[in-house]
C-alpha positions as CSV (number, residue, x, y, z in Angstrom):
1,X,28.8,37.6,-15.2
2,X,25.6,36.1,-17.3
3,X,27.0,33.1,-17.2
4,X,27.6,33.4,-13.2
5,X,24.0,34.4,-12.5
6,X,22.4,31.9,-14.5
7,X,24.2,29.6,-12.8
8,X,23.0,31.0,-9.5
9,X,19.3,30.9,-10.7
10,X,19.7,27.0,-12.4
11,X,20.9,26.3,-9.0
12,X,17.9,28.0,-6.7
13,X,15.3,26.5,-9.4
14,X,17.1,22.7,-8.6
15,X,16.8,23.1,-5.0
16,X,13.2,24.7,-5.5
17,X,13.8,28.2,-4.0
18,X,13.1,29.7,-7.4
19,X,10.4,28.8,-10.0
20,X,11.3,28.1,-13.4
21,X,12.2,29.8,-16.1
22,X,16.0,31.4,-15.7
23,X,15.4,35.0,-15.5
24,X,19.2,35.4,-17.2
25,X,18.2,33.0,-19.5
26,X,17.4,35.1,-22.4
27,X,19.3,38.3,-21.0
28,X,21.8,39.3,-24.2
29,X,25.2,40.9,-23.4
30,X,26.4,43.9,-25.2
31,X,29.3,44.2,-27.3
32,X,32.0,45.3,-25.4
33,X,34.4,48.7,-26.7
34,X,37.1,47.3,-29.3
35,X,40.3,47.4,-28.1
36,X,43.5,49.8,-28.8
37,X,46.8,48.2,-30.5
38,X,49.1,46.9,-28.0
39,X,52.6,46.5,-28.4
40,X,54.7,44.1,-27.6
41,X,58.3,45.1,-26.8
42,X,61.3,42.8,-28.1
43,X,64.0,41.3,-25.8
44,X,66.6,43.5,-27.3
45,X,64.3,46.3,-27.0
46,X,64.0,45.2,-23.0
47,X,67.3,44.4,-22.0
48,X,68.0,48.1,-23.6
49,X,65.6,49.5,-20.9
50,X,67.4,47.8,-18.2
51,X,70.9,49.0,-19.2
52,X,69.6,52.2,-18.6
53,X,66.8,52.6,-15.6
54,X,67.5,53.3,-11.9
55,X,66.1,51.3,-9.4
56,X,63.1,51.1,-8.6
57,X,62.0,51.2,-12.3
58,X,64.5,49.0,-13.7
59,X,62.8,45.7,-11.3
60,X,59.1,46.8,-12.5
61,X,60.2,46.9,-16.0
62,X,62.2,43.5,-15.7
63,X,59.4,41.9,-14.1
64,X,56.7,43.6,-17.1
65,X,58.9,42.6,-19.6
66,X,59.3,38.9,-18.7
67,X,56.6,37.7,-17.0
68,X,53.9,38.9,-19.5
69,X,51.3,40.0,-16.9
70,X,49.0,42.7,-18.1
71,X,48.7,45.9,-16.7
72,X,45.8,45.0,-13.6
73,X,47.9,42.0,-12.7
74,X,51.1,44.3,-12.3
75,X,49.2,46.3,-10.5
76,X,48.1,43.7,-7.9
77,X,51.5,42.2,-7.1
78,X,52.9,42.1,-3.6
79,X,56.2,41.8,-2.4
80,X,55.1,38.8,-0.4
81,X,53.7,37.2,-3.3
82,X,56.9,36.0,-4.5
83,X,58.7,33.0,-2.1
84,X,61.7,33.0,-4.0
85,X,61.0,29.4,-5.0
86,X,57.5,29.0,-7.3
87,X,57.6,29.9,-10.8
């Protein structure tokens, strides 16, 4: 985001709608929370989950387990996303 604004602001100084200096210039951005252990499930461990799930559940796993999408981009897939013919 800092880098976005201060982008914005270098632009509007260049084309004179702002006067210099970059107001983001010497903004500082917080450390951000640490992050929890993730874990990463094996193949075998995958395939196992497959054998044993029902549909629906079986094609979200499937698609977790082997595209290696995190969770928000799960989330954001559509059916009509997918052609059938890009990879």
């Amino acid at each position: 985001m800092k880098h976005l604004l201060s982008g914005v602001f270098r632009y509007a100084i260049r084309i004179g709608t702002l006067n210099p200096p970059n107001p983001v210039q010497e903004v500082c951005v917080p450390e951000g929370r640490a992050s929890a252990d993730t874990y990463a499930y094996t193949l075998e461990e995958i395939v196992r989950m497959l054998a044993v799930l029902p549909e629906p559940a079986r094609t979200i796993v499937a698609v977790a387990g082997f595209t290696g999408l995190r969770r928000g981009e799960l989330r954001g897939i559509e059916l009509e996303d997918y052609d059938g013919h890009t990879y």
